[in-house]
N, CA and C atoms of all chains as a GROMACS GRO file, in nm:
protein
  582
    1UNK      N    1   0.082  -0.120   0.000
    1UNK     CA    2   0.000   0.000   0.000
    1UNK      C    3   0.087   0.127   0.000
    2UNK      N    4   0.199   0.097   0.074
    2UNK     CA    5   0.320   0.237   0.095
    2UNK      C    6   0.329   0.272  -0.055
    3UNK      N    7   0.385   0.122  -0.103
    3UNK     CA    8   0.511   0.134  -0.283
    3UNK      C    9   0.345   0.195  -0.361
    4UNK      N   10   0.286   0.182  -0.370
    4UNK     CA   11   0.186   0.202  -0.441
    4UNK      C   12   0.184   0.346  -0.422
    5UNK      N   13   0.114   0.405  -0.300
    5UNK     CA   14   0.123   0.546  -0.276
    5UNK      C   15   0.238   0.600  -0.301
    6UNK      N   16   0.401   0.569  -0.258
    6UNK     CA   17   0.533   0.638  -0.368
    6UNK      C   18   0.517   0.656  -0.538
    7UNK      N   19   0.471   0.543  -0.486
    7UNK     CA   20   0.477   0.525  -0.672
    7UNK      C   21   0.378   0.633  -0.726
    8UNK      N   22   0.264   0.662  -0.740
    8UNK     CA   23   0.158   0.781  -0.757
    8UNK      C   24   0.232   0.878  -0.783
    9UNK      N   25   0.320   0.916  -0.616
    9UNK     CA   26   0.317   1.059  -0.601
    9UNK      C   27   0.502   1.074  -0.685
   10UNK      N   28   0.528   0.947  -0.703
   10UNK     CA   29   0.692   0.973  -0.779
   10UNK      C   30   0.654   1.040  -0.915
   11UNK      N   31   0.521   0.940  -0.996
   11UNK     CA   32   0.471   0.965  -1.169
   11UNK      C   33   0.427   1.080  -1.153
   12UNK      N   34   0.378   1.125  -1.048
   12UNK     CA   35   0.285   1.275  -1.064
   12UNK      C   36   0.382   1.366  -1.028
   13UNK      N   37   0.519   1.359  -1.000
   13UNK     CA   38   0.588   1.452  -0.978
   13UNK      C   39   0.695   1.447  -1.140
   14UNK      N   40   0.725   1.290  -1.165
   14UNK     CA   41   0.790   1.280  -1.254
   14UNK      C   42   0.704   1.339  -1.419
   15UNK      N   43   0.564   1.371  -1.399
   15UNK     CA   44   0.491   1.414  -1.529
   15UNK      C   45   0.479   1.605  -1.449
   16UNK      N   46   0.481   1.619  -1.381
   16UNK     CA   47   0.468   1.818  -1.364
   16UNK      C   48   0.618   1.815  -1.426
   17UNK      N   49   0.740   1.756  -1.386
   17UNK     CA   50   0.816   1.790  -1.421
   17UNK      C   51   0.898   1.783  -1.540
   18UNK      N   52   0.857   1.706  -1.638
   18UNK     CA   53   0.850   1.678  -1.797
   18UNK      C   54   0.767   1.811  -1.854
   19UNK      N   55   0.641   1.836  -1.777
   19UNK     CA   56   0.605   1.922  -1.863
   19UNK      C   57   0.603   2.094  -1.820
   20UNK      N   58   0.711   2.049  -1.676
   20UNK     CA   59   0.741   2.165  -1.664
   20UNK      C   60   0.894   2.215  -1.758
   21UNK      N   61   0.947   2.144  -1.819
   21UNK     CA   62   1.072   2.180  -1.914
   21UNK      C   63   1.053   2.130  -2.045
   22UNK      N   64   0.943   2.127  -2.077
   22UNK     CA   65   0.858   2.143  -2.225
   22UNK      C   66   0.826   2.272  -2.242
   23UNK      N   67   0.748   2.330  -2.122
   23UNK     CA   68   0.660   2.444  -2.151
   23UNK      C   69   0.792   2.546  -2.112
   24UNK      N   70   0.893   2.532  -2.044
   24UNK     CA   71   1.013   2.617  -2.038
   24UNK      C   72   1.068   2.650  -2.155
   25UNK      N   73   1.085   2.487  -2.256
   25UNK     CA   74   1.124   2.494  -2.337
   25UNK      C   75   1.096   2.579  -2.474
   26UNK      N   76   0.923   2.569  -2.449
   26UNK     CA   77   0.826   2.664  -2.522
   26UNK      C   78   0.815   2.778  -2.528
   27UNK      N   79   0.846   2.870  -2.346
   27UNK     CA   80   0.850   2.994  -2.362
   27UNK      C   81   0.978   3.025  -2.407
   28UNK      N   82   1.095   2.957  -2.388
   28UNK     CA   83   1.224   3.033  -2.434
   28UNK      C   84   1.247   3.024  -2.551
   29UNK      N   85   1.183   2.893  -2.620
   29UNK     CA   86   1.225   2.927  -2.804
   29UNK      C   87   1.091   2.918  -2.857
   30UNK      N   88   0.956   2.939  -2.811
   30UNK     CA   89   0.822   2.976  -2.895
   30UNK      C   90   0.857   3.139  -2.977
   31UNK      N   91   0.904   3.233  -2.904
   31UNK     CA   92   0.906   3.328  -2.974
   31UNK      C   93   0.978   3.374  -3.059
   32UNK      N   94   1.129   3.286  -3.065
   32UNK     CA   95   1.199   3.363  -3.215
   32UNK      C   96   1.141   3.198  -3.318
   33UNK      N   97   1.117   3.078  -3.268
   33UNK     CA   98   1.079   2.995  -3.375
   33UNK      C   99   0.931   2.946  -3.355
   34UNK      N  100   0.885   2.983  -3.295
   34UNK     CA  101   0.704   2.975  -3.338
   34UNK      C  102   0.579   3.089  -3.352
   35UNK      N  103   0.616   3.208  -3.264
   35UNK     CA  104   0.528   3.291  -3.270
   35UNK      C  105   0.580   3.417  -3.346
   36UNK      N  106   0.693   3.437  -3.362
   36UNK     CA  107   0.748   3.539  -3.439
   36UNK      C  108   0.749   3.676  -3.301
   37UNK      N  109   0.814   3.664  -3.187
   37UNK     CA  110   0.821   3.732  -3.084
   37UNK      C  111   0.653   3.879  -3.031
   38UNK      N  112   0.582   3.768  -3.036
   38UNK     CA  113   0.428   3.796  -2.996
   38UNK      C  114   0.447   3.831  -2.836
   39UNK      N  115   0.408   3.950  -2.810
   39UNK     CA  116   0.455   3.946  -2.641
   39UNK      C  117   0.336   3.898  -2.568
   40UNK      N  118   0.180   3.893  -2.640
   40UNK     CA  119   0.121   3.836  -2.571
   40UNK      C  120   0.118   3.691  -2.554
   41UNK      N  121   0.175   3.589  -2.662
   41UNK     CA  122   0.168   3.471  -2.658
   41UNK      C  123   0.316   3.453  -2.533
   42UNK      N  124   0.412   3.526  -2.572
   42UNK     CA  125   0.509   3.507  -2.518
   42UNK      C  126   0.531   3.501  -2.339
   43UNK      N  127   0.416   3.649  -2.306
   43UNK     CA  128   0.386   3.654  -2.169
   43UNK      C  129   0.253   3.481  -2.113
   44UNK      N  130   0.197   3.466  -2.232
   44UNK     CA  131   0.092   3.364  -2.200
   44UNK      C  132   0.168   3.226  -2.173
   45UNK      N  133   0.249   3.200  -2.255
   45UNK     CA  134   0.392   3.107  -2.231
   45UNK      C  135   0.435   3.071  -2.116
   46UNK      N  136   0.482   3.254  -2.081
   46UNK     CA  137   0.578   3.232  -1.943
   46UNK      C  138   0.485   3.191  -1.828
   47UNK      N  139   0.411   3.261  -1.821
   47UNK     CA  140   0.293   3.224  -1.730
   47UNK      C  141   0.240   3.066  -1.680
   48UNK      N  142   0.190   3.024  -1.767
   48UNK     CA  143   0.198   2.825  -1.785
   48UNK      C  144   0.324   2.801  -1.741
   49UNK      N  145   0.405   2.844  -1.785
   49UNK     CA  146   0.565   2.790  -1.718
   49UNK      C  147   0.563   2.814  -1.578
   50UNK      N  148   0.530   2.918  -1.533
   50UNK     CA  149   0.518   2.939  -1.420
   50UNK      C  150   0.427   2.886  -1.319
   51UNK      N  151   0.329   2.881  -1.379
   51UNK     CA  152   0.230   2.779  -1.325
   51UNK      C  153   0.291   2.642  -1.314
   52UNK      N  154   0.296   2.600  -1.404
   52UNK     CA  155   0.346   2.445  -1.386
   52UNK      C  156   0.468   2.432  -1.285
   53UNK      N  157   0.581   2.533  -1.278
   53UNK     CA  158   0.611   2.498  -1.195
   53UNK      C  159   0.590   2.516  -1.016
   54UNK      N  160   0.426   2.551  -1.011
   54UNK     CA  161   0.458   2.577  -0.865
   54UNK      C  162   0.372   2.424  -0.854
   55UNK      N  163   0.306   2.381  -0.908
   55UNK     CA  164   0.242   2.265  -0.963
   55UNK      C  165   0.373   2.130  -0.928
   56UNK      N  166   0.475   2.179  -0.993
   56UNK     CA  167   0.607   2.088  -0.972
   56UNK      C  168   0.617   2.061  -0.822
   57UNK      N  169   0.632   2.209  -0.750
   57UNK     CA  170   0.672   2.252  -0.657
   57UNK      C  171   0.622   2.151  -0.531
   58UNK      N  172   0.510   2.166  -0.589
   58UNK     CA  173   0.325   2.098  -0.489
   58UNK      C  174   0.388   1.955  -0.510
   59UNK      N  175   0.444   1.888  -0.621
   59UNK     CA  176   0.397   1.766  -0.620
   59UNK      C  177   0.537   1.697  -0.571
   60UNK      N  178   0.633   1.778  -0.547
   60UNK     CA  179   0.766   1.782  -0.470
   60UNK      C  180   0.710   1.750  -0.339
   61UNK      N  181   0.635   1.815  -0.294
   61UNK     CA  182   0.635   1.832  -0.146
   61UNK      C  183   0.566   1.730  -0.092
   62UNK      N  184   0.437   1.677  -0.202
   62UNK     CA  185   0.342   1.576  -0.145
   62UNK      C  186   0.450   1.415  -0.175
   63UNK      N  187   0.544   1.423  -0.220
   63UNK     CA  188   0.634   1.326  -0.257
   63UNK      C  189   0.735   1.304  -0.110
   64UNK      N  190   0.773   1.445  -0.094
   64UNK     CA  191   0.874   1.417  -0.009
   64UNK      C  192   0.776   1.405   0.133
   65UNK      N  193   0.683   1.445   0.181
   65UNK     CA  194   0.607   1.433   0.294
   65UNK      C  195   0.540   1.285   0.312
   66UNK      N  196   0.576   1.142   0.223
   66UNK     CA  197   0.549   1.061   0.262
   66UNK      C  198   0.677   0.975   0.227
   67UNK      N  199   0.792   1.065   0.257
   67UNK     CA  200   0.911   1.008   0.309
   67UNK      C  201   0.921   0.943   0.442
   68UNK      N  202   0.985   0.854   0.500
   68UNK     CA  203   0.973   0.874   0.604
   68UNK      C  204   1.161   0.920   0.648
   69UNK      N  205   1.145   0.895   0.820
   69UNK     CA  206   1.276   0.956   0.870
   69UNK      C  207   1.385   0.936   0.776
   70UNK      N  208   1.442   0.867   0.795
   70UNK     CA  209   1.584   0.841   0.730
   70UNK      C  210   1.571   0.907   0.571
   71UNK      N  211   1.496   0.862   0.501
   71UNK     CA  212   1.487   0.919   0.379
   71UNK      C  213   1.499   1.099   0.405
   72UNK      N  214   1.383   1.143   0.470
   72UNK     CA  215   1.396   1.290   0.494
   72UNK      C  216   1.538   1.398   0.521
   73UNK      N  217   1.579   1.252   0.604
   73UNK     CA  218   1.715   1.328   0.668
   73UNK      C  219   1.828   1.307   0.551
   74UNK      N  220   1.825   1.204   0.436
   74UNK     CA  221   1.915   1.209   0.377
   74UNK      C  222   1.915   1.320   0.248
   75UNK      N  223   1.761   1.314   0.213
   75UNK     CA  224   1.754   1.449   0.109
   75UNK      C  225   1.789   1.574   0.203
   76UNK      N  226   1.731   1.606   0.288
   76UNK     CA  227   1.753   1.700   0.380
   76UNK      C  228   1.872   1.769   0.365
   77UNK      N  229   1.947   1.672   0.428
   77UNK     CA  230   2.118   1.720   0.475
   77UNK      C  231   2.155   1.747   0.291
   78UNK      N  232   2.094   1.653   0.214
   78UNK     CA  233   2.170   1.655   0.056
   78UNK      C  234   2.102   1.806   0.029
   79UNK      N  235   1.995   1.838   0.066
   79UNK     CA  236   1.981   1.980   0.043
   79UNK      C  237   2.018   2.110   0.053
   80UNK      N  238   2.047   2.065   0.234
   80UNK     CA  239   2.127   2.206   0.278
   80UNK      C  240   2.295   2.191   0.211
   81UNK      N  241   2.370   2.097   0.166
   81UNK     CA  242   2.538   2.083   0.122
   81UNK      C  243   2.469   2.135  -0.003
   82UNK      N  244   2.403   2.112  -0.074
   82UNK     CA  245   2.354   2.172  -0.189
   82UNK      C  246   2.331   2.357  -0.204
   83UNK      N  247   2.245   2.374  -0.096
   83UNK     CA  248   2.243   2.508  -0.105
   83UNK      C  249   2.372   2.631  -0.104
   84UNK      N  250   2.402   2.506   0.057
   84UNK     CA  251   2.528   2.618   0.060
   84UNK      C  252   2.624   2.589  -0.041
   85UNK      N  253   2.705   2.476  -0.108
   85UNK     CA  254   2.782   2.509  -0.214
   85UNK      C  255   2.737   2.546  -0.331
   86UNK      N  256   2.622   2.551  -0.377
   86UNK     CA  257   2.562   2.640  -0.465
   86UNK      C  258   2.585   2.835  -0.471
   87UNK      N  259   2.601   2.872  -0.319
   87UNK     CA  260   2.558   3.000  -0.272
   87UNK      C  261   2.719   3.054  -0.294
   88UNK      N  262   2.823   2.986  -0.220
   88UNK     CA  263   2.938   2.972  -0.232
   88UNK      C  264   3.030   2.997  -0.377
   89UNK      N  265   3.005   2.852  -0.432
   89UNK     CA  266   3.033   2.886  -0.576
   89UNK      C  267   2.985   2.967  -0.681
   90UNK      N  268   2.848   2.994  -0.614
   90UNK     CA  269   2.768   3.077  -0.766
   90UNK      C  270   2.798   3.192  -0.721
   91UNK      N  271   2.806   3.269  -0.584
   91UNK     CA  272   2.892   3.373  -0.569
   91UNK      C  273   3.072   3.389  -0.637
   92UNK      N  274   3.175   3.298  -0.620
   92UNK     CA  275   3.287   3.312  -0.706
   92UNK      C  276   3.256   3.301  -0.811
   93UNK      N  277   3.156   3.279  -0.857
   93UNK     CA  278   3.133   3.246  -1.012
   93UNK      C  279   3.102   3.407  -1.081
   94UNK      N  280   2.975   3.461  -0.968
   94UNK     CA  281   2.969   3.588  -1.043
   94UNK      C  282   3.096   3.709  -1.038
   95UNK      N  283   3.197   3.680  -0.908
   95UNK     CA  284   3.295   3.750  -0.915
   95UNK      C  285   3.401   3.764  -1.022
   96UNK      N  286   3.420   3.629  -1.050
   96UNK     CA  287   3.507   3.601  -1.172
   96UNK      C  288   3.463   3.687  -1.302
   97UNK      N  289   3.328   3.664  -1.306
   97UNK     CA  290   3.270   3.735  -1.445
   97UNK      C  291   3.231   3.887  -1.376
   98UNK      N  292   3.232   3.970  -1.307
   98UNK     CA  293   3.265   4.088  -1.242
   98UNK      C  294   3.405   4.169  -1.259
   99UNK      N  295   3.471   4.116  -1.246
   99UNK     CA  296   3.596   4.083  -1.225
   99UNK      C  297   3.700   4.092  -1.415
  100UNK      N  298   3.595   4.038  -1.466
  100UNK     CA  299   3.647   3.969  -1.605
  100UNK      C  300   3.749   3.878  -1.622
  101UNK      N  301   3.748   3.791  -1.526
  101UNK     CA  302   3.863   3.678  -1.497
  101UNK      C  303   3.797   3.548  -1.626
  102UNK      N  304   3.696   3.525  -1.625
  102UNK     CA  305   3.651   3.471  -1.739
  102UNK      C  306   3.641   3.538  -1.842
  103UNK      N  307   3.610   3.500  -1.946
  103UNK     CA  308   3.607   3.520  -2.097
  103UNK      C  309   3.445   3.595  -2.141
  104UNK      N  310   3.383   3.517  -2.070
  104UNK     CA  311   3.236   3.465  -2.132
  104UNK      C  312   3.143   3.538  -2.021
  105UNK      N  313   3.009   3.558  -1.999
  105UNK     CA  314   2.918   3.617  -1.925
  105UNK      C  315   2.876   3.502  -1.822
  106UNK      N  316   2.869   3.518  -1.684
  106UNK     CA  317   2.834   3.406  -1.615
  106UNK      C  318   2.675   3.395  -1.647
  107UNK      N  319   2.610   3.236  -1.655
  107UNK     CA  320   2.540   3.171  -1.709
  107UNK      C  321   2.412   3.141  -1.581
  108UNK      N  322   2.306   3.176  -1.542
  108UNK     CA  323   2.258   3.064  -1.418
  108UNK      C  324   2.211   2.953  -1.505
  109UNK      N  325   2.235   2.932  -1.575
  109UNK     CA  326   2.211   2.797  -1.663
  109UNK      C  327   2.334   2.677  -1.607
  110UNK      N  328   2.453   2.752  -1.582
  110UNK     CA  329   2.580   2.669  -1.520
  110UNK      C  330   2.550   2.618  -1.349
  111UNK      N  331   2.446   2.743  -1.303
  111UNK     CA  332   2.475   2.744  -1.180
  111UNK      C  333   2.350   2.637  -1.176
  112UNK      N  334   2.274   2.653  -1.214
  112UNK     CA  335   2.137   2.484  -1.252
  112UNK      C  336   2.229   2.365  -1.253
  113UNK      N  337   2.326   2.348  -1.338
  113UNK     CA  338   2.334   2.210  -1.380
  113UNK      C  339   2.444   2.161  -1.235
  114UNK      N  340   2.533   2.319  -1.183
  114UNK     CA  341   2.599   2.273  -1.054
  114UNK      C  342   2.496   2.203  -0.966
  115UNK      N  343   2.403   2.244  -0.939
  115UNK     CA  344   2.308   2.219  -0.816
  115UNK      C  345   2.291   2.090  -0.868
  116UNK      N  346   2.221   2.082  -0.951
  116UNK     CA  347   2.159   1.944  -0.999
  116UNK      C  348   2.250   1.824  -0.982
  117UNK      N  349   2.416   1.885  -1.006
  117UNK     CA  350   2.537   1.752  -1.031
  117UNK      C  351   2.525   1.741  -0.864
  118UNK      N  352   2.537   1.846  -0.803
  118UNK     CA  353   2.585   1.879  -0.650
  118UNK      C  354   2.446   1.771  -0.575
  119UNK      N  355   2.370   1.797  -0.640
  119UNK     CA  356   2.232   1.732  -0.536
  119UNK      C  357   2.266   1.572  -0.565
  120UNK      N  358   2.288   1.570  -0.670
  120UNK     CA  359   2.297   1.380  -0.718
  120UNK      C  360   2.413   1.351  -0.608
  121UNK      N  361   2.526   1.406  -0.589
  121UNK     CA  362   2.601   1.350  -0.529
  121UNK      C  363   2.622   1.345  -0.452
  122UNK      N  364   2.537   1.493  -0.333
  122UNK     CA  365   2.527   1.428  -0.161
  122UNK      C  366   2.450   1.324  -0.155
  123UNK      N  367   2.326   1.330  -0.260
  123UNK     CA  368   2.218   1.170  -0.242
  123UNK      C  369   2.264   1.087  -0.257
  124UNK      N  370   2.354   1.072  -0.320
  124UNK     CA  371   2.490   0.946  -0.356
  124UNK      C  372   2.573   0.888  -0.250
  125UNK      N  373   2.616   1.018  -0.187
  125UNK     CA  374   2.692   1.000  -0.073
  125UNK      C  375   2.652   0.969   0.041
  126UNK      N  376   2.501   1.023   0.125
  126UNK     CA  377   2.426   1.032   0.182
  126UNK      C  378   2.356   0.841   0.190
  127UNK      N  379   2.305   0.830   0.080
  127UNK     CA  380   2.268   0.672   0.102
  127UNK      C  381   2.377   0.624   0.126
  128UNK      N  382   2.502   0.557   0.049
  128UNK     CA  383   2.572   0.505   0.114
  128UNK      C  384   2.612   0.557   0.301
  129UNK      N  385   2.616   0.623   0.304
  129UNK     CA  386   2.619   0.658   0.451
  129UNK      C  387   2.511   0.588   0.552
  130UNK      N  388   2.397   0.571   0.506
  130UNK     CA  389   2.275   0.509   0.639
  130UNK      C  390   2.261   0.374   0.573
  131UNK      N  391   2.251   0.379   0.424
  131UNK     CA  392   2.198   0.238   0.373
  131UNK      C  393   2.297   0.142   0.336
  132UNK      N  394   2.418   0.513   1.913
  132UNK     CA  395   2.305   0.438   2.018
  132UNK      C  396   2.341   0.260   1.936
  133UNK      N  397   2.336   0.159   2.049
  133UNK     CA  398   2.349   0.038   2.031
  133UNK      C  399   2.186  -0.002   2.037
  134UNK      N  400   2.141  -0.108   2.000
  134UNK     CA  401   2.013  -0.164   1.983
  134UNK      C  402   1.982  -0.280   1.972
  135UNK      N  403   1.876  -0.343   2.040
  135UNK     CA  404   1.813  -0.540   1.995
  135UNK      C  405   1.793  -0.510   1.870
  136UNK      N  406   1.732  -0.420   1.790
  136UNK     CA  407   1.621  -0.490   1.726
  136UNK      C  408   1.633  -0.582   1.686
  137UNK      N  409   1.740  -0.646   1.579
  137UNK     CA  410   1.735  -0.722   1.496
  137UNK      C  411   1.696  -0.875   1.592
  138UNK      N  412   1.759  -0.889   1.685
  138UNK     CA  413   1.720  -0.972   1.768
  138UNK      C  414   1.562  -0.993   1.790
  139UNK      N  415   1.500  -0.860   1.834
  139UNK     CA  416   1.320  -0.912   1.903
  139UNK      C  417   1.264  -0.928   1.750
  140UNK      N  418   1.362  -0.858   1.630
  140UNK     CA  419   1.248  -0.879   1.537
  140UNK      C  420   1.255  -1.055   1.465
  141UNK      N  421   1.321  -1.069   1.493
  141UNK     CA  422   1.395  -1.255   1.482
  141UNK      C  423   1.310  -1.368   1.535
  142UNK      N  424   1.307  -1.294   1.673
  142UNK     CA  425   1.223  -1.341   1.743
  142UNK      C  426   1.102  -1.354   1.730
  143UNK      N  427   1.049  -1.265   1.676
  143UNK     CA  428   0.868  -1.220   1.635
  143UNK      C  429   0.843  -1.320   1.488
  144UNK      N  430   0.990  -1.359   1.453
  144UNK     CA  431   0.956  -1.388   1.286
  144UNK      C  432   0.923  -1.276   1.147
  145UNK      N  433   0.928  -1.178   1.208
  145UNK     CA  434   0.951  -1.061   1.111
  145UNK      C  435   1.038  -1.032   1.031
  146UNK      N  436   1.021  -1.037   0.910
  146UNK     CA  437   1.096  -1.000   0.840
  146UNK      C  438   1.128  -0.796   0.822
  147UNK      N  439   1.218  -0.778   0.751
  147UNK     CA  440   1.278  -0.617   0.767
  147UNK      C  441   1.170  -0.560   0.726
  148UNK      N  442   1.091  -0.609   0.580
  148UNK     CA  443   1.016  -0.552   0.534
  148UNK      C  444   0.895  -0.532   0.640
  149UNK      N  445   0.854  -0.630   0.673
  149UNK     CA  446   0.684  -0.656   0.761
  149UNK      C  447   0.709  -0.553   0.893
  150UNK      N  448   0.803  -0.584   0.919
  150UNK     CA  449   0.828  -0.460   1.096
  150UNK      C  450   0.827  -0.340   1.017
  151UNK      N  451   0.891  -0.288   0.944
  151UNK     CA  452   0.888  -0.130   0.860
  151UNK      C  453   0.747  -0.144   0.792
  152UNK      N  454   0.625  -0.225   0.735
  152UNK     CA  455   0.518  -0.189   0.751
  152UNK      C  456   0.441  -0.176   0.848
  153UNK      N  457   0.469  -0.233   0.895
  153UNK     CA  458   0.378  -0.211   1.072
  153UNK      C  459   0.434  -0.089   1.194
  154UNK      N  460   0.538  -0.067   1.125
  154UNK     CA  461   0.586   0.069   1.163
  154UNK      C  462   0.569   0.152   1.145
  155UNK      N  463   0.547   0.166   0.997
  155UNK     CA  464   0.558   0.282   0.914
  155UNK      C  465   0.662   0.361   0.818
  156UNK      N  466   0.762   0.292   0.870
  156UNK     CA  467   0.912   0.288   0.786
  156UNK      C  468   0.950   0.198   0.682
  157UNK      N  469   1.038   0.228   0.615
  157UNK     CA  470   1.103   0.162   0.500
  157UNK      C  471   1.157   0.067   0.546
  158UNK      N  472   1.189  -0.065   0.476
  158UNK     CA  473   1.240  -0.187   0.474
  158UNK      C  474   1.386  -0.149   0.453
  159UNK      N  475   1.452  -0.030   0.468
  159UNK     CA  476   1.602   0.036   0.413
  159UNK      C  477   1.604   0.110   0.546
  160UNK      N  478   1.540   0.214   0.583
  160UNK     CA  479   1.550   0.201   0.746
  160UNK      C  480   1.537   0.145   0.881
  161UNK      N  481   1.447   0.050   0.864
  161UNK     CA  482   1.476  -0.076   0.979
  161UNK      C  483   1.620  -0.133   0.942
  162UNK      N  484   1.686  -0.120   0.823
  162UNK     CA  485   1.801  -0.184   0.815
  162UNK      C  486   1.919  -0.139   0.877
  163UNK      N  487   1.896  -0.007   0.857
  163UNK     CA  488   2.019   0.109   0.899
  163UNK      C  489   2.004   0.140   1.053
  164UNK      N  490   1.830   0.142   1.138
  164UNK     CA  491   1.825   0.114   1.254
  164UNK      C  492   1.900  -0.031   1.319
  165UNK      N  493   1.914  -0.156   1.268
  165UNK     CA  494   1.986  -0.250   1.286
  165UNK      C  495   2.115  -0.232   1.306
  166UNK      N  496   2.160  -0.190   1.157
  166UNK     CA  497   2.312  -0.203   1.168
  166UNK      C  498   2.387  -0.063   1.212
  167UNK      N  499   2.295  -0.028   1.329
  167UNK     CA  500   2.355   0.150   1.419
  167UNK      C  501   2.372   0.256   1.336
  168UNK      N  502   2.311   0.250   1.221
  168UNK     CA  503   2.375   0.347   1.138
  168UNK      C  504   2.303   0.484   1.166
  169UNK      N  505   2.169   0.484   1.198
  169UNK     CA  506   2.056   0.526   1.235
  169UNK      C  507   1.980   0.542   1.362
  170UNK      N  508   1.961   0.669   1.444
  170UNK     CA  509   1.876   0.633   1.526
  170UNK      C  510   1.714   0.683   1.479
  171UNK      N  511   1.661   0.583   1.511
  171UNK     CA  512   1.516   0.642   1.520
  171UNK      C  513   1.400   0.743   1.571
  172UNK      N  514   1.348   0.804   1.538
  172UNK     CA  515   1.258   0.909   1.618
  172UNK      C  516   1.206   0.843   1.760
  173UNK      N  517   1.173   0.948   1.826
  173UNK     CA  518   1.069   0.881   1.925
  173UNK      C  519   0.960   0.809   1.909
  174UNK      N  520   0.888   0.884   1.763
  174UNK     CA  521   0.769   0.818   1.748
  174UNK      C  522   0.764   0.675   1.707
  175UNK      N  523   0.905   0.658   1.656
  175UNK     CA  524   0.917   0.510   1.573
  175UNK      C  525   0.985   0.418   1.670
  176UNK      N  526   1.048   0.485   1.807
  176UNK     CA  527   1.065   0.432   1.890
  176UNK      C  528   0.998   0.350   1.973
  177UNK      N  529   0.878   0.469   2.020
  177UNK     CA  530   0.773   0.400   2.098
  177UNK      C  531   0.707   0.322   1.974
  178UNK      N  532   0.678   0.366   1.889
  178UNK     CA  533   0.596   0.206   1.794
  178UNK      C  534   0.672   0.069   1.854
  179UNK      N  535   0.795   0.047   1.824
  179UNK     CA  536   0.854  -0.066   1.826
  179UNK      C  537   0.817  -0.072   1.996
  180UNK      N  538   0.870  -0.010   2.104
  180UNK     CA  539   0.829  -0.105   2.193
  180UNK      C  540   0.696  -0.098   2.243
  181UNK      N  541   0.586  -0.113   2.138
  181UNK     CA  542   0.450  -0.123   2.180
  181UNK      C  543   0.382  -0.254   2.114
  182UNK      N  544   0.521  -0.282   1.988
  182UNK     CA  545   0.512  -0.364   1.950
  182UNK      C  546   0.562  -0.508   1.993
  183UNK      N  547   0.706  -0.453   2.027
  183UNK     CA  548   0.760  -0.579   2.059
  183UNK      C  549   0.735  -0.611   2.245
  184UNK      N  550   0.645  -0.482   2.306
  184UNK     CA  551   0.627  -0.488   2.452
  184UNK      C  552   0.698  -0.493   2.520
  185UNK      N  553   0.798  -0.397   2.514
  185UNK     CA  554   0.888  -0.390   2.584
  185UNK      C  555   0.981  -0.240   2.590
  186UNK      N  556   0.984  -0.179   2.718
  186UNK     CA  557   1.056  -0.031   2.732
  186UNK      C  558   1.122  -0.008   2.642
  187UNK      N  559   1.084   0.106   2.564
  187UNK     CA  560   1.261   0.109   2.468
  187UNK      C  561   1.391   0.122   2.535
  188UNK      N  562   1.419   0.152   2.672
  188UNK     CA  563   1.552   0.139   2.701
  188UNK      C  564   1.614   0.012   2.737
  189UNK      N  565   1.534  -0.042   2.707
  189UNK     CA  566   1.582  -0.227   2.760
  189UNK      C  567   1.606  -0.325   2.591
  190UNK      N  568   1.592  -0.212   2.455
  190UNK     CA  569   1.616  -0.240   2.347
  190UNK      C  570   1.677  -0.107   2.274
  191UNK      N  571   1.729  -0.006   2.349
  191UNK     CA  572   1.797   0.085   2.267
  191UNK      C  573   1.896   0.111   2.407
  192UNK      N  574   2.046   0.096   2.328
  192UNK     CA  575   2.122   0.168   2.514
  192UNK      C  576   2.212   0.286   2.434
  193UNK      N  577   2.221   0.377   2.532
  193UNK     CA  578   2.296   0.478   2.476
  193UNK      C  579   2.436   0.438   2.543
  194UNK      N  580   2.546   0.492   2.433
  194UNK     CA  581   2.712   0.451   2.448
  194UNK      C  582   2.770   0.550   2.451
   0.00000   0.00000   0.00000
C-alpha cells in the first residue's frame, strides 16, 4: 500500500516535471521559432511555465512528505550541502565574471546544472552513509 | 546508540520488510536502525516497543 502510494506521487511529480521543461522549453524558443516574438503569446507562455512549476513545486512536497525519517534526513542534509555550495560557488562564479577573470558572461544555466550535479552527489553519498 | 532490534524482530519472525510496515518505515531504514547506522525518532521508537512490549531502554542503550 506504501510502494503504491510512492509510486503515484513519484509519476505525478515525474509528469509536472517533464512538462514543466517542455513548456520552459516553449516559452524560451516559442518566440523567435514559433510565434514570431508575440509578447502576448510570449507573456501567455511564461505564465503556464510558471504555473506548472509551482504545480512541480506541490507535487515535490506531497512526494517528499510521505518520506519517512531516514529518507527525509538524507535528502535534507543533501539539500542544505547543496544550497550552501551552490551559494558559495555561484557567488565566485559571479565575481570572476565581475571581475572579467573569465572570458564569457556568467550563465545561471551553469549554476542549474551545478546544483543538480551537487544534489545527485550528496544523495549518492548520503545513502551510502545510512543504507 | 546500540540496539536489539534485529534480535526481538527474529524473534517475532519478522521480516525487515513486515516490521517497517507495521511501523511505518522503509524496509532500508529498519536496516540502517539494525546495523547502528541510524537512530530512530521517538515516534518510531515507541511504535517498536509497543510492538515488541517492551521499554525502549531495555532495546535501545545509549554509548
Amino acid at each position: 500500500m506504501m510502494k503504491e502510494e510512492r509510486k503515484k506521487r513519484t509519476i505525478r511529480l515525474a509528469i509536472w516535471t517533464w512538462t514543466w521543461v517542455a513548456t520552459l522549453a516553449v516559452a524560451t524558443f516559442g518566440p523567435k521559432f514559433i510565434w514570431e516574438n508575440s509578447t502576448l503569446l510570449t507573456t501567455l507562455a511564461i505564465c503556464i511555465n510558471l504555473i506548472n512549476g509551482v504545480l512541480m513545486i506541490l507535487a515535490n512536497r506531497s512526494l517528499f512528505n510521505h518520506y519517512d525519517e531516514l529518507e527525509r534526513k538524507i535528502h535534507l542534509e543533501s539539500m542544505g550541502l547543496t544550497l550552501g555550495a551552490t551559494v558559495i560557488v555561484g557567488l565566485s562564479y559571479s565575481l570572476l565574471d565581475q571581475t572579467n577573470l573569465i572570458t564569457s558572461d556568467a550563465e545561471i544555466s551553469y549554476l542549474i546544472m551545478f546544483m543538480s550535479v551537487t544534489y545527485l552527489i550528496t544523495l549518492l553519498i548520503n545513502r551510502k552513509r545510512y543504507l | 546508540m546500540k540496539n536489539i532490534v534485529r534480535n526481538l524482530r527474529k524473534q517475532r519472525e519478522l521480516t525487515q520488510e513486515q516490521l517497517g510496515e507495521i511501523i511505518g518505515v522503509s524496509r532500508q531504514t529498519i536496516n540502517a536502525i539494525e546495523k547502528e547506522k541510524f537512530d530512530p525518532s521517538l515516534p518510531t521508537a515507541f511504535k517498536m516497543s509497543k510492538l515488541f512490549e517492551i521499554p525502549i531502554e531495555k532495546f535501545f542503550f545509549f554509548e
